[in-house]
C-alpha positions in Angstrom: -39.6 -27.0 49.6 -41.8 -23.6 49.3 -43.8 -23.0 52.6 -46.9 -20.9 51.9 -45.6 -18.1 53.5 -42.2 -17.7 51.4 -44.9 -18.7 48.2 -47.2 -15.7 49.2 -44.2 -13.3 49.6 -42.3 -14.7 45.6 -45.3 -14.4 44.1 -46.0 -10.7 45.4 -42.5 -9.8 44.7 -42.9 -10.9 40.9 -45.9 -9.4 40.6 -45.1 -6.0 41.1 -41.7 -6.6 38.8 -43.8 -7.3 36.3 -45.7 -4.2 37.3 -42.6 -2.2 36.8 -41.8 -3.3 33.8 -45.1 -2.8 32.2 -44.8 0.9 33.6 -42.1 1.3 31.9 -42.8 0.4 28.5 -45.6 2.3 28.7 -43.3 5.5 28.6 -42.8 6.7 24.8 -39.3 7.1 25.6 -37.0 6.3 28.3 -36.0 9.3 30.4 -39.4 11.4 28.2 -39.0 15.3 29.7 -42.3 15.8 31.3 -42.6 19.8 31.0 -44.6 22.4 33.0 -46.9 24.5 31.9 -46.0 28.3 31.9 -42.3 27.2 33.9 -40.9 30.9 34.6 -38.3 32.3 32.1 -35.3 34.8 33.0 -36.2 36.6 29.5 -38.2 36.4 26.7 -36.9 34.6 23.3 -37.6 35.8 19.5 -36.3 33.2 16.7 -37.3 33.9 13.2 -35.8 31.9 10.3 -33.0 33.6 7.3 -31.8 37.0 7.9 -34.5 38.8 6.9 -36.0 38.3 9.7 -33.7 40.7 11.8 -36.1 43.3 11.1 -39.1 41.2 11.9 -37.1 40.2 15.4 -36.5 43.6 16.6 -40.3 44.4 16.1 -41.5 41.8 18.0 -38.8 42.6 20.3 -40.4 46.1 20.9 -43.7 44.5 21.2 -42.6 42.9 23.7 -41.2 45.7 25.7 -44.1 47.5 25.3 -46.1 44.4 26.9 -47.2 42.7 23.9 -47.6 38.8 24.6 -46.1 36.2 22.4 -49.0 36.0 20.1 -48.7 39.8 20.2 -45.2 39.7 19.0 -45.1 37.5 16.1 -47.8 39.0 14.4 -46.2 42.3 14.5 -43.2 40.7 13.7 -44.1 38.9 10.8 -46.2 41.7 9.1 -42.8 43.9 8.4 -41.3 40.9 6.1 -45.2 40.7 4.6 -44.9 44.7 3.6 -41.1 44.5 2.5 -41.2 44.8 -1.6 -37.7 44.0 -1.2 -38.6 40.2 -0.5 -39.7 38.4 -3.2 -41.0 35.0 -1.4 -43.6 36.5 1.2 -46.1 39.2 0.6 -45.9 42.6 -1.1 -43.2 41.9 -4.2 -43.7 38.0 -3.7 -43.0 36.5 -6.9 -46.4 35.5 -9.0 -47.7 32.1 -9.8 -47.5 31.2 -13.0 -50.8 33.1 -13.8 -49.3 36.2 -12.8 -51.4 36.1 -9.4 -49.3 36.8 -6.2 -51.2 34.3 -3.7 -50.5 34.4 0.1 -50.4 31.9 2.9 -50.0 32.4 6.8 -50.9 30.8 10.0 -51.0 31.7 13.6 -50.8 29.9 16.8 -50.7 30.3 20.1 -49.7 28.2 23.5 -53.1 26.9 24.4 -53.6 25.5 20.9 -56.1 28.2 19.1 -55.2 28.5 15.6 -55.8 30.5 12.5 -54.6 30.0 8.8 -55.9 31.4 5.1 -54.8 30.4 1.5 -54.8 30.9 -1.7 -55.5 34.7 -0.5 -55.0 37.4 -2.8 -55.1 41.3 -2.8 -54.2 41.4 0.9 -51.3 42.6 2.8 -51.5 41.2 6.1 -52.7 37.5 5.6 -51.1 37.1 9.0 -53.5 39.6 10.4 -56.3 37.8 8.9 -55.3 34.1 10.0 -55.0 35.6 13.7 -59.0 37.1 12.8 -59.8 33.6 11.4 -58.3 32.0 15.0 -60.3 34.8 17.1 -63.4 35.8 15.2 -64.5 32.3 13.5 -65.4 28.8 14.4 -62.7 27.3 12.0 -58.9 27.1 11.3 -58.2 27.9 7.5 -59.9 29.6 5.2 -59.1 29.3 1.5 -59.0 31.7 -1.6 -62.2 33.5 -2.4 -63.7 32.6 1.0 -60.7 34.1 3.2 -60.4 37.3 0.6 -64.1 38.3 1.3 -63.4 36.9 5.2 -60.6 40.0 5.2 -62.8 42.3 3.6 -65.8 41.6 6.0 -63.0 42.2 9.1 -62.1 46.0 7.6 -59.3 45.0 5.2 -58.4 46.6 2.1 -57.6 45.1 -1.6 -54.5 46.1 -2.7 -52.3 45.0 -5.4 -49.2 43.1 -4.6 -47.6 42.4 -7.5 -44.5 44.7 -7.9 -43.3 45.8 -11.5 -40.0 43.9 -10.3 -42.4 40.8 -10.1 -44.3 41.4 -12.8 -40.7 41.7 -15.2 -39.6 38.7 -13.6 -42.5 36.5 -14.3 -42.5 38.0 -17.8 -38.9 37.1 -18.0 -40.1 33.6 -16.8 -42.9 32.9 -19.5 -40.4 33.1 -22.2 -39.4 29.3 -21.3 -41.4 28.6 -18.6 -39.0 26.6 -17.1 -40.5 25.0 -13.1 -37.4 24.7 -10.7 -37.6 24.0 -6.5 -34.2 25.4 -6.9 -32.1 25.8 -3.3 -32.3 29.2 -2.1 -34.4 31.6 -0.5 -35.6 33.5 -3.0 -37.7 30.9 -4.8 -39.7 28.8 -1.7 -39.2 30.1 1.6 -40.9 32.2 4.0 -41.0 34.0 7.4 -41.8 31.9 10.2 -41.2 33.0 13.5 -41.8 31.5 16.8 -41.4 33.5 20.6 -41.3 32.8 24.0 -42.5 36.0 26.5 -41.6 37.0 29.9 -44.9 34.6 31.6 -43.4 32.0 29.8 -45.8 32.0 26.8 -45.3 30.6 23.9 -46.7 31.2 20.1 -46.0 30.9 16.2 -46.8 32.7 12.8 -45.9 31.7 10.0 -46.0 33.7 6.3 -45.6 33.2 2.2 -45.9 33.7 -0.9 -44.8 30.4 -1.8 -43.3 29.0 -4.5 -42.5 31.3 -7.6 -44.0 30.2 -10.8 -46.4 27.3 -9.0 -49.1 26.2 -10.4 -52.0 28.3 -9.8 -53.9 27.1 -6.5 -51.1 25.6 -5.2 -51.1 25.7 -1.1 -47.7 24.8 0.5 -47.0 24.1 4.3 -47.2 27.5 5.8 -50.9 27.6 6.5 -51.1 24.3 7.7 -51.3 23.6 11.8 -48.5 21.0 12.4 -46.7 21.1 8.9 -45.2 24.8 8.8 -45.6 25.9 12.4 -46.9 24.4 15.6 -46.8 25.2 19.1 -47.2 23.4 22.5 -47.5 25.1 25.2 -46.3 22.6 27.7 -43.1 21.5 25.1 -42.3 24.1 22.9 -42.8 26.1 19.2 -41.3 25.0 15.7 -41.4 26.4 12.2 -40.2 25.3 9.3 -38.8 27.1 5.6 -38.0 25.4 2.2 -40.5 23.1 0.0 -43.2 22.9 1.4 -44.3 19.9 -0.1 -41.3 17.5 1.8 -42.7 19.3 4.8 -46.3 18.4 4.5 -45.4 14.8 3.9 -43.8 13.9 7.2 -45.9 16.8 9.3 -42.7 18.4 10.1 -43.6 21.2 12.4 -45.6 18.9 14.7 -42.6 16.1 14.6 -40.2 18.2 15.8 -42.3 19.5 19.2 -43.4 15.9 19.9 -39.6 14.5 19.8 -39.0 17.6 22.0 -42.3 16.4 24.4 -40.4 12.8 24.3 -36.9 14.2 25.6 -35.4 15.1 23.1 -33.9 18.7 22.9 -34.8 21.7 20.0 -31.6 20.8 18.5 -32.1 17.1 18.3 -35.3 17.3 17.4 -34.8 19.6 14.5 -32.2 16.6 13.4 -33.9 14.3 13.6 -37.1 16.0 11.7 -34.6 16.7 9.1 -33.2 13.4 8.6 -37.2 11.8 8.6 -37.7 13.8 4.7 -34.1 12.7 3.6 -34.9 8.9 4.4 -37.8 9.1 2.3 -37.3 11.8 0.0 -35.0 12.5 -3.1 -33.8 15.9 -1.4 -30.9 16.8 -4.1 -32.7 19.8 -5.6 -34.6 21.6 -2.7 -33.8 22.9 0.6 -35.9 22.2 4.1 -35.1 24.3 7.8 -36.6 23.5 11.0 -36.7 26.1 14.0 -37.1 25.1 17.1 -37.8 26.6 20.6 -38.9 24.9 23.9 -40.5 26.2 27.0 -36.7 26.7 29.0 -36.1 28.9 25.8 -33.5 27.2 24.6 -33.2 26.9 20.5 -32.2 24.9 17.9 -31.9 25.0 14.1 -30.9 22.4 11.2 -31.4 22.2 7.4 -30.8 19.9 4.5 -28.2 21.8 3.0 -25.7 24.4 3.7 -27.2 28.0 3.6 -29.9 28.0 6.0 -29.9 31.4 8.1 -31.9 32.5 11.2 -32.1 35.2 13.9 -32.2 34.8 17.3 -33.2 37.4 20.2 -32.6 37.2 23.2 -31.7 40.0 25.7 -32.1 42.5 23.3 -29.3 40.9 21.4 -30.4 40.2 17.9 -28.1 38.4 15.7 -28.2 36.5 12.7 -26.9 32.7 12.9 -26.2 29.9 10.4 -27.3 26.5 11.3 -25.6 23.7 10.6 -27.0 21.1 7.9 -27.2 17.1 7.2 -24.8 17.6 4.0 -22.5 19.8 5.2 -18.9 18.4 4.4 
């Protein structure tokens, strides 16, 4: 038979077990990394996604050196890729719309959260530079089309027109059977993004296009979009993503992969695991999605749907160009 003492002490015993237990449900994950804030660094990280971006890495790089913070740096970084005529899917010599119109997206973010982004922006070369103005000099996130243009224009930017006679012949060539493809390269959907830790253990994002070649006029993709092409958490980590933007938007990509990394999982799994949420749901046979990651230790990972997908990483003044591996790779 219980006496009341040995009751008393059962009953307080159970009581906190089932305490304990509630505790730990409570957790999103078992084992969930709980990050600091601003944790030091031994060096500062630059990771931009395909190989063009070995041009835009070393910029930021010198920004860097120079003292530049991480917001500094991808800004600078970015804008090289926007002014290259050479690449046809962000900026200057991005392939039209179907109108003919070359249209712009970017978006900006740093580690505490403030964000910038513009659309549908036309005649101007730095839409980076004028997201980070939206971020700084406005109440509001994104701005769109006529609104951002005469935004830019207010903040001492120029019109200037983007459309190369390389793009202009190859949306010429492109009317004569107007034939719409998300086919799986670079060259038609896929942008700049670019995320970087600095030497105070900052973190921050940008993210650049001129989106997909041929769309329909007034068509906005994931690269201005906070949480779908680029977000950043200061306490976690950064991501970006390239490819369709559409299969991006629809499972909020960027912003999936830093909250798997906030519930333990590393940049690598996480950008797995993003990956694997759009081909559950999606039919991803003809178009191509890349996630980049980077978390507050500065450690990086990178996957894609297919074979292909190409990014740089910096670190130590080491810049080099890496291929990451893919969900149908045989």
């Amino acid at each position: 038979m219980l006496n009341r003492r040995s009751f008393l002490q059962k009953t307080a015993l159970l009581t906190a077990l089932l305490g304990l237990k509630k505790s730990l449900f409570a957790l999103p994950f078992a084992g969930s990394w709980r990050p600091k804030a601003g944790s030091s660094k031994e060096e500062p990280v630059v990771l931009s996604t395909w190989d063009f971006g070995l041009a835009a890495n070393k910029e930021a790089w010198r920004t860097l050196e120079s003292g530049g913070s991480s917001l500094d740096a991808v800004e600078s970084g970015v804008k090289v890729v926007e002014a290259d005529p050479s690449i046809n899917s962000v900026g200057y010599g991005g392939l039209p719309d179907r109108e003919g119109k070359v249209t712009l997206d970017a978006c900006i973010m740093d580690a505490a959260g403030n964000c910038g982004g513009v659309c549908f922006l036309e005649e101007i070369m730095h839409p980076v530079s004028v997201a980070r103005r939206v971020m700084e000099n406005t109440p509001h996130v994104l701005l769109a089309g006529e609104g951002a243009q005469d935004f830019a224009l207010s903040e001492g930017f120029r019109k200037q027109n983007l459309l190369t006679d390389e793009a202009r012949k190859a949306w010429e060539e492109w009317k004569k059977e107007r034939i719409f493809k998300t086919e799986i390269n670079r060259e038609r959907h896929d942008t700049i993004g670019m995320v970087a830790l600095d030497k105070n253990g900052k973190l921050a994002g940008a993210c650049t296009t001129s989106g997909l070649s041929f769309k329909l006029h007034g068509r906005v993709g994931d690269s201005p979009i906070i949480g779908a092409g680029l977000f950043v958490d200061g306490e976690v980590g950064a991501a970006t993503a390239t490819g369709l933007g559409e299969a991006v938007i629809k499972t909020a990509g960027s912003f999936l992969v830093v909250e798997l990394m906030r519930h333990g999982m590393s940049p690598q799994d996480a950008c797995e695991e993003a990956v694997k949420r759009i081909v559950q749901k999606q039919d991803f046979g003809g178009f191509q999605v890349c996630f980049l990651a980077l978390n507050t230790e500065g450690e990086h990972g990178a996957y894609s749907i297919h074979p292909g997908f190409t990014y740089t990483l910096s670190r130590g003044d080491v810049h080099k160009v890496l291929e990451s591996d893919s969900y149908t790779k045989k």
